[in-house]
C-alpha positions as CSV (number, residue, x, y, z in Angstrom):
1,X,5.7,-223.7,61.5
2,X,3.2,-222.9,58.6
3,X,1.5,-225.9,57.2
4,X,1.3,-227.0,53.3
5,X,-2.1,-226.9,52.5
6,X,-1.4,-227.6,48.4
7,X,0.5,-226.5,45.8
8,X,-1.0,-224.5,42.8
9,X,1.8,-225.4,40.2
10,X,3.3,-222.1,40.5
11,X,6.3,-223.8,41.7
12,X,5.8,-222.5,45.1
13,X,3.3,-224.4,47.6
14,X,0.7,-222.9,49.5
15,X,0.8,-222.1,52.9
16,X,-1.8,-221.2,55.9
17,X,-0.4,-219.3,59.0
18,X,-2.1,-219.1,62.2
19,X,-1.9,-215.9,63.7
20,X,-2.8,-214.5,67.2
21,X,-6.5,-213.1,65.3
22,X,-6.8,-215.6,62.3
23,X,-5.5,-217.8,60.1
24,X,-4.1,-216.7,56.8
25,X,-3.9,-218.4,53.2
26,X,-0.6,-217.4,51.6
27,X,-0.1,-217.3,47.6
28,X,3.6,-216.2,46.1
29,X,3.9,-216.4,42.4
30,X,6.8,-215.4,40.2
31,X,5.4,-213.2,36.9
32,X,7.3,-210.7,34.6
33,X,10.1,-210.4,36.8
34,X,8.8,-209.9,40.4
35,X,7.7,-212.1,43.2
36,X,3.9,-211.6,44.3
37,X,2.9,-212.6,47.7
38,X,-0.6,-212.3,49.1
39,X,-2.2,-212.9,52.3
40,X,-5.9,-213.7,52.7
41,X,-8.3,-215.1,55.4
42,X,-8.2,-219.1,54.8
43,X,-11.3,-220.2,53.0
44,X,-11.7,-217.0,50.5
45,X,-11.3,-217.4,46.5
46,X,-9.0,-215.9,44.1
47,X,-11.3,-213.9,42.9
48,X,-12.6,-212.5,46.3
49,X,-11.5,-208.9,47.1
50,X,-10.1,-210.4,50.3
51,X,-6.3,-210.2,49.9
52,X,-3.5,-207.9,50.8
53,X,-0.8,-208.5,48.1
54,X,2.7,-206.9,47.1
55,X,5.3,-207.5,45.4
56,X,9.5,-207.7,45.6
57,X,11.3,-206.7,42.8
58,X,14.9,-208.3,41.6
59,X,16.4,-205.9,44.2
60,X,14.6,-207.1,47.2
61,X,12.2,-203.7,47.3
62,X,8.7,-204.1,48.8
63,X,5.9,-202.4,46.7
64,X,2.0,-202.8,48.2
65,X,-0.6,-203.3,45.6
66,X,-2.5,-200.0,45.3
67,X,0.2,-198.4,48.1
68,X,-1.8,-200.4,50.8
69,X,-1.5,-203.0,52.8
70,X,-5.4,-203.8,53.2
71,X,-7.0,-207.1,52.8
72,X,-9.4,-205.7,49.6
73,X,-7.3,-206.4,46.7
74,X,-7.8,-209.9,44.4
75,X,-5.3,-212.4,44.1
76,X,-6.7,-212.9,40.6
77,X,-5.6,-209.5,39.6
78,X,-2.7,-209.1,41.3
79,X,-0.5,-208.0,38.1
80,X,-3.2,-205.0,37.3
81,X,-2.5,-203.1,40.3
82,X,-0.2,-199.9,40.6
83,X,2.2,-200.9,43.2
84,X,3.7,-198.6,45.8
């Protein structure tokens, strides 16, 4: 089960998962009408081009910032990207 690290205020708290090769921070933040998750190696900033992100629309559709799902996007400027 994931432990709660803290909680940013979004409403949703964050997460780390442990996975087979690394651990993982988790953000999900609700803005202009979609849900925005991203997955990053614990320990990296916001503003670190570190994180794979995408987002779920009202529908339950899965777009990937920039059509991607690398770990070089920024968490900070999530709602900039074209999603895919």
């Amino acid at each position: 089960m994931p432990e709660t690290v803290e909680s940013k205020g979004s409403g949703f708290p964050d997460y780390t998962i442990v996975t087979a090769e690394r651990e993982l921070s988790i953000r999900i933040s609700e803005e202009g009408g979609y849900t925005y998750v991203g997955y990053a190696p614990v320990g990296s900033s916001e503003d670190e081009a570190k994180w794979m992100i995408f987002r779920v629309d009202d529908n339950g559709n899965v777009y990937y910032a920039e059509g991607n799902a690398k770990f070089n996007k920024k968490w900070s400027e999530r709602t900039s990207y074209t999603y895919s």
